[in-house]
C-alpha positions in Angstrom: 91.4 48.3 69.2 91.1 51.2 71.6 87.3 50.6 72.3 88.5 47.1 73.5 90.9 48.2 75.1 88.7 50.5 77.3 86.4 48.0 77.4 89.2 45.4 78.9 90.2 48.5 81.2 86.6 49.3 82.4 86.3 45.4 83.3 89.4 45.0 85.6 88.5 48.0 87.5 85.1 47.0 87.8 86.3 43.6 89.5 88.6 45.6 91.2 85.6 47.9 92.7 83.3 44.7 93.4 86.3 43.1 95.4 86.7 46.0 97.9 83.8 49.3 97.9 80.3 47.3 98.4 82.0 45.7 101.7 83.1 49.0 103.0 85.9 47.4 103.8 89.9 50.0 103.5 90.9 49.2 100.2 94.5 47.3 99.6 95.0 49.0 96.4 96.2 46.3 94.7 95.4 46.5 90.6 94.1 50.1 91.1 96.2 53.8 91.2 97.2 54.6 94.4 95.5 57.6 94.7 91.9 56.2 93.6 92.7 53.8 96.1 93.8 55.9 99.4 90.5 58.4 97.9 88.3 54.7 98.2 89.6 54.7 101.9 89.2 58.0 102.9 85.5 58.2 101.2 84.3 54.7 102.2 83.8 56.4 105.8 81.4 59.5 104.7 79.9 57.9 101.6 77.7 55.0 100.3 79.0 53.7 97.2 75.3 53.3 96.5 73.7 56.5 96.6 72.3 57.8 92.7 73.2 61.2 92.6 75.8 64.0 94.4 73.7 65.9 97.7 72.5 69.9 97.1 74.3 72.6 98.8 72.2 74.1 101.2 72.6 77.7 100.1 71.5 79.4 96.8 74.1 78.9 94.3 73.0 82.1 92.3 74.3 84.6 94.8 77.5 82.4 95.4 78.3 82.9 91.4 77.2 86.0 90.7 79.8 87.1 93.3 82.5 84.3 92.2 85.8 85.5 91.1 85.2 82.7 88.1 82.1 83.8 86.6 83.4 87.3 84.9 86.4 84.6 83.1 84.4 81.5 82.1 81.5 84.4 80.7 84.0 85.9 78.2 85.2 82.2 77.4 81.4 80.6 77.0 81.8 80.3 73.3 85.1 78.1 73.3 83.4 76.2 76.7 80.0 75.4 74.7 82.2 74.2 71.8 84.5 71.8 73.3 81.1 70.4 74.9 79.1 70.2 72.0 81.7 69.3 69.5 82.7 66.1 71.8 80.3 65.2 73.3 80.8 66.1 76.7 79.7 68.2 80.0 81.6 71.0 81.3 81.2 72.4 85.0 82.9 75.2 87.1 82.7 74.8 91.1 84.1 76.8 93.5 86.9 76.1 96.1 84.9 73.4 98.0 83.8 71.1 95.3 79.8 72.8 94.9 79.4 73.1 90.9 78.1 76.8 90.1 77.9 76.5 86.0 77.4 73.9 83.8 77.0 73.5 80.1 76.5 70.1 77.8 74.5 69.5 75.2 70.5 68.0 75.5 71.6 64.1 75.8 74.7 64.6 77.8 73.0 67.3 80.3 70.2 64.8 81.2 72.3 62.0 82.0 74.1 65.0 84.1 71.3 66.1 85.8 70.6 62.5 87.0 72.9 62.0 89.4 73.3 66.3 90.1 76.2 66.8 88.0 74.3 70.6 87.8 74.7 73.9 89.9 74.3 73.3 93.6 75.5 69.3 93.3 78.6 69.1 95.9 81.5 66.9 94.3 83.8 67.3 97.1 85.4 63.7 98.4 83.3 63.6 101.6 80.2 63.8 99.6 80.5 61.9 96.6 83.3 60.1 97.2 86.6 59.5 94.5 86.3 61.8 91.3 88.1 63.8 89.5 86.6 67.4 90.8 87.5 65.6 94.7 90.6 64.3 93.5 91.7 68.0 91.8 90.7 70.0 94.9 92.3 67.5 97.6 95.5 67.2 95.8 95.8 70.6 93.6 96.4 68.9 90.4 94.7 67.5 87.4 92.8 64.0 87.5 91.6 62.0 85.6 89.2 59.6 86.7 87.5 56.6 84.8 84.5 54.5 84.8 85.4 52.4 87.8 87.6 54.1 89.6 84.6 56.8 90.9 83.4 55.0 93.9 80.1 55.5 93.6 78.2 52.9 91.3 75.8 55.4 89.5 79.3 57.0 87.7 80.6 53.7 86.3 79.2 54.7 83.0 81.5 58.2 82.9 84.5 59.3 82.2 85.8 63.2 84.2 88.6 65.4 83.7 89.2 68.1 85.9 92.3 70.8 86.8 92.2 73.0 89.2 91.8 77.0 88.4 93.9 79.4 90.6 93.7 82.8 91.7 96.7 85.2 90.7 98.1 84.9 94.9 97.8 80.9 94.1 94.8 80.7 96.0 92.4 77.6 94.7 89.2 78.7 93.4 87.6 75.6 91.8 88.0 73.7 89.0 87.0 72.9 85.7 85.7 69.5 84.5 84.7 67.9 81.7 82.9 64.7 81.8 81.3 62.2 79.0 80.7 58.9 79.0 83.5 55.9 79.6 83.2 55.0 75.9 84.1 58.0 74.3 87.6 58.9 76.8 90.3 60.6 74.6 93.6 61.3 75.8 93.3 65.0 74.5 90.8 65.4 77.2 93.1 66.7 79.3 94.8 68.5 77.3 91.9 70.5 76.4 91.1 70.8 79.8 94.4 72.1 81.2 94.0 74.4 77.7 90.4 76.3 78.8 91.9 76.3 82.8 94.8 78.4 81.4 92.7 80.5 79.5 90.3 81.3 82.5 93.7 81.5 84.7 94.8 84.5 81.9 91.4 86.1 82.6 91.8 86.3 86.0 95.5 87.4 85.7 94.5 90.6 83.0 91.7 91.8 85.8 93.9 92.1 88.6 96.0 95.2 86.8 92.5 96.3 85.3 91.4 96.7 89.2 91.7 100.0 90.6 89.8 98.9 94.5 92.1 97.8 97.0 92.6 94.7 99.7 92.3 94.8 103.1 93.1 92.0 105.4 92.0 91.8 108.8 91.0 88.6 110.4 93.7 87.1 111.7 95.9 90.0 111.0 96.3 92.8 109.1 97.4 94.5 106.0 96.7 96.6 103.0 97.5 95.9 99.5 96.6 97.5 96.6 98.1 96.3 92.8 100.1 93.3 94.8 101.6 95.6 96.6 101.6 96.0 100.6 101.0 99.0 102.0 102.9 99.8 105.1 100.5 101.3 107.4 100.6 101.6 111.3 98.0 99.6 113.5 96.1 102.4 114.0 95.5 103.4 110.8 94.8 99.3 109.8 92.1 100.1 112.6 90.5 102.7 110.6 90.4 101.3 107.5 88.6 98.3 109.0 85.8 100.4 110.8 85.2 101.9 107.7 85.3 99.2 105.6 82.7 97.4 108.3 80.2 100.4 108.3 80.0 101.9 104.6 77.6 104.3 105.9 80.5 106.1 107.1 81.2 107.8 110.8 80.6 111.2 112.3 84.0 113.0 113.3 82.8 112.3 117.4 81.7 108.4 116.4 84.7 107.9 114.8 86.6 109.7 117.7 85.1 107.6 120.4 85.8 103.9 118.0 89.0 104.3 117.9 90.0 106.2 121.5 87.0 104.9 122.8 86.8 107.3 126.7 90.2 108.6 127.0 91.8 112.4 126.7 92.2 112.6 122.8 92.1 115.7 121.6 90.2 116.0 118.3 93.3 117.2 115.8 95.1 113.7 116.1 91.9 112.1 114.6 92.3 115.0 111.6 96.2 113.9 111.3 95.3 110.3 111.0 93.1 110.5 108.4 95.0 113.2 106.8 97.8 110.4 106.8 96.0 107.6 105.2 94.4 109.8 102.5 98.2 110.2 101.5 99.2 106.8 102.2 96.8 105.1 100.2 95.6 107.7 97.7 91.6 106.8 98.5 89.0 109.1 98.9 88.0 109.6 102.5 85.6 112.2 102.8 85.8 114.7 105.5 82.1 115.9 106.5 81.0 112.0 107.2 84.1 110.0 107.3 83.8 107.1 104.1 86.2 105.5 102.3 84.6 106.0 98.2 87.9 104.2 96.6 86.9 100.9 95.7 87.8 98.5 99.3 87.4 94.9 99.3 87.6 93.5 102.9 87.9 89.6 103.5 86.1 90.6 107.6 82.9 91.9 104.9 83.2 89.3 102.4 82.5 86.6 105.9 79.2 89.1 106.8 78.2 88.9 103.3 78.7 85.1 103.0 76.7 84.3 106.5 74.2 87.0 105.5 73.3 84.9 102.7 74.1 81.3 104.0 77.1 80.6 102.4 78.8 79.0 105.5 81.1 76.8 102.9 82.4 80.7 102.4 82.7 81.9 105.4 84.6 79.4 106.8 86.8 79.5 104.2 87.6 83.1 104.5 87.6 83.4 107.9 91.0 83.1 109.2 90.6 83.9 112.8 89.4 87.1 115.1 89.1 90.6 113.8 92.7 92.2 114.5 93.2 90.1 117.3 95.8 92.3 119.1 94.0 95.5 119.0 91.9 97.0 122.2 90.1 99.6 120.5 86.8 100.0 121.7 85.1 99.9 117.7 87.1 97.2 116.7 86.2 95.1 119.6 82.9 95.4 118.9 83.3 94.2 115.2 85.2 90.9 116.6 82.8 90.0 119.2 79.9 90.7 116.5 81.5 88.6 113.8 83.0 85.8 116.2 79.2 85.1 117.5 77.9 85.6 114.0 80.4 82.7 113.0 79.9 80.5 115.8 76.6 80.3 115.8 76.7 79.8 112.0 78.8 76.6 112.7 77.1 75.5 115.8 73.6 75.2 113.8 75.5 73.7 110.9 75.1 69.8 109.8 77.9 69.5 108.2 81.0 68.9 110.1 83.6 70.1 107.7 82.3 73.6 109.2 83.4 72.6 112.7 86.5 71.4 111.4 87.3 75.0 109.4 86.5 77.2 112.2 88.1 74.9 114.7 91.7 75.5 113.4 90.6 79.4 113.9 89.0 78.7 117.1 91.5 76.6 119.8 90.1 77.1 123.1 86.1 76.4 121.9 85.4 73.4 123.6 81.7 73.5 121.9 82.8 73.7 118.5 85.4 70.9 118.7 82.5 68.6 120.6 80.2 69.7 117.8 82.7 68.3 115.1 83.0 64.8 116.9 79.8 64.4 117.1 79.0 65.1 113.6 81.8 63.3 112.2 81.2 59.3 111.1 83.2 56.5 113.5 85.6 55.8 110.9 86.4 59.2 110.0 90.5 60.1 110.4 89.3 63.6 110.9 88.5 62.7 114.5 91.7 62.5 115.7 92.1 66.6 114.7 89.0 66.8 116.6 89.6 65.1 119.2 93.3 66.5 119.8 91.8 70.2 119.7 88.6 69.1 122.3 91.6 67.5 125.0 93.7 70.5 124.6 91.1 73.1 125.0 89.5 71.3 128.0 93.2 71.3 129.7 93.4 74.9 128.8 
């Protein structure tokens, strides 16, 4: 009785898809969920319903997990992961915040039909690549999916079945999701349940490391800010100043290089340089050593972390993490070397960049760059809503 009524279900979505995707025409809704139908809309205008298989990132994917906040969790839960797969019959992925799969795992018959249509590390599942399913659907909307047989908008998935939730950081910040897919014939409404099971697990993970770390956080694009066990530390400008030159340069600064970064040509004498670092050694209990000026305690820095991710060519990181110029009020000579530096690095980044969902990132960051917003319209399709945002931040810059 269930299998026909799948079958029955499968059917009436599959007229339902033949009525309105192969036109490319905006979907009514009408016999479909809403939000598979507004997802048809919005992907009818980057993606053909008839493409085979999900496009591959253009950066290496092992770097991009080996550093991923994810991989330490879903390693100490492979065993449970490899089960649920094997014992059901199914495929289970990891991505990262924007939709790129970094780990898979499925058994021999499962994993090939997977690795037909890219369902494998470096296959992007975002909705402007692949169009309606559930990885696009969890990351758009921060919330489990499930999406069946029909409902994906591109042909070649008609034959599966996905589950997907998203996986969060301890701060709440979305760092992927976890799906499991099999085909349309053997759905189970404990799917989910298993899913939302393993995502709380890998959730726990994350939560145990954060009182296991001993490094600290520094903000400073954007704005700045210390915290260190999710705590803020309260630190003058000058001293968030500092902390980001040495964060920047790990080789660490003579007494007179440091002098001249941070007072750059002007009548300090060199004992207030001694009482600032004296300070922070207190404030934030690191180790800053005193013959060559380094920062040993363990730092994480999101301005690094955007160096790294270029470095490499991960721009679908660097965008993400890049929340505007390098402490953007301060004047001092080192640190306005660092934002000019990173600001070019960036820019260039996105200017030589295909994909316009860069543009569109490091636009909102980016206000008065008349380039970057021209860039964006021009890469986006006709049809695409994400014009208008494009569009709106191009006229305001060029009245500016």
């Amino acid at each position: 009785m269930v299998q026909l009524t799948l079958s029955a279900q499968r059917a009436a979505l599959e007229r339902e898809w033949a009525m309105w995707v192969p036109g490319g025409v905006e979907v009514s809704g009408a016999g479909v969920r809403t939000e598979v139908a507004q997802s048809w809309s919005r992907s009818l205008r980057t993606v053909d319903p008839g493409r085979d298989h999900a496009p591959v990132s253009e950066t290496d994917i092992g770097p991009r997990w080996a550093e991923s906040p994810l991989r330490g969790p879903v390693t100490e839960l492979k065993e449970q992961l490899h089960s649920v797969a094997d014992d059901a019959g199914y495929v289970a992925a990891v991505t990262d915040a924007s939709g790129t799969i970094l780990w898979t795992y499925g058994g021999p018959v499962m994993r090939r039909r997977a690795e037909q249509v890219n369902f494998a590390p470096g296959g992007r599942w975002d909705e402007a690549h692949m169009g309606t399913n559930a990885l696009s659907l969890a990351l758009r909307t921060d919330q489990p999916h499930t999406v069946f047989s029909a409902e994906h908008l591109v042909a070649a998935l008609h034959g599966w079945v996905c589950y997907c939730a998203p996986i969060r950081a301890p701060d709440g910040t979305l760092l992927g999701v976890l799906d499991l897919s099999t085909t349309w014939k053997r759905s189970h409404p404990l799917a989910m349940a298993t899913v939302r099971t393993m995502t709380s697990a890998i959730e726990s993970k994350l939560h145990a490391a954060v009182p296991a770390s001993a490094g600290m956080r520094l903000t400073c694009l954007g704005s700045g800010r210390l915290m260190r066990d999710g705590q803020q530390i309260r630190l003058r400008p000058r001293h968030l100043e500092i902390l980001t030159l040495l964060a920047l340069d790990t080789d660490g600064y003579s007494h007179e290089r440091l002098h001249y970064a941070v007072y750059g040509a002007r009548a300090v004498g060199a004992s207030t340089l001694k009482s600032e670092m004296s300070y922070l050694r207190r404030a934030t209990g690191g180790d800053i050593t005193s013959r060559v000026y380094r920062f040993t305690t363990a730092l994480s820095c999101d301005a690094v972390d955007v160096l790294r991710a270029i470095e490499r060519g991960d721009l679908d990181t660097a965008v993400r993490l890049y929340h505007g110029p390098l402490l953007p009020d301060s004047d001092t000579p080192g640190i306005s070397e660092w934002r000019d530096y990173l600001e070019v690095a960036m820019r260039n980044a996105v200017l030589n960049s295909p994909d316009a969902n860069h543009a569109l990132s490091y636009g909102d960051s980016a206000p008065d760059d008349i380039a970057v917003h021209e860039h964006a319209l021009a890469l986006l399709p006709t049809r695409d809503a994400r014009r208008a945002v494009a569009a709106a931040r191009l006229h305001s810059a060029l009245r500016a």
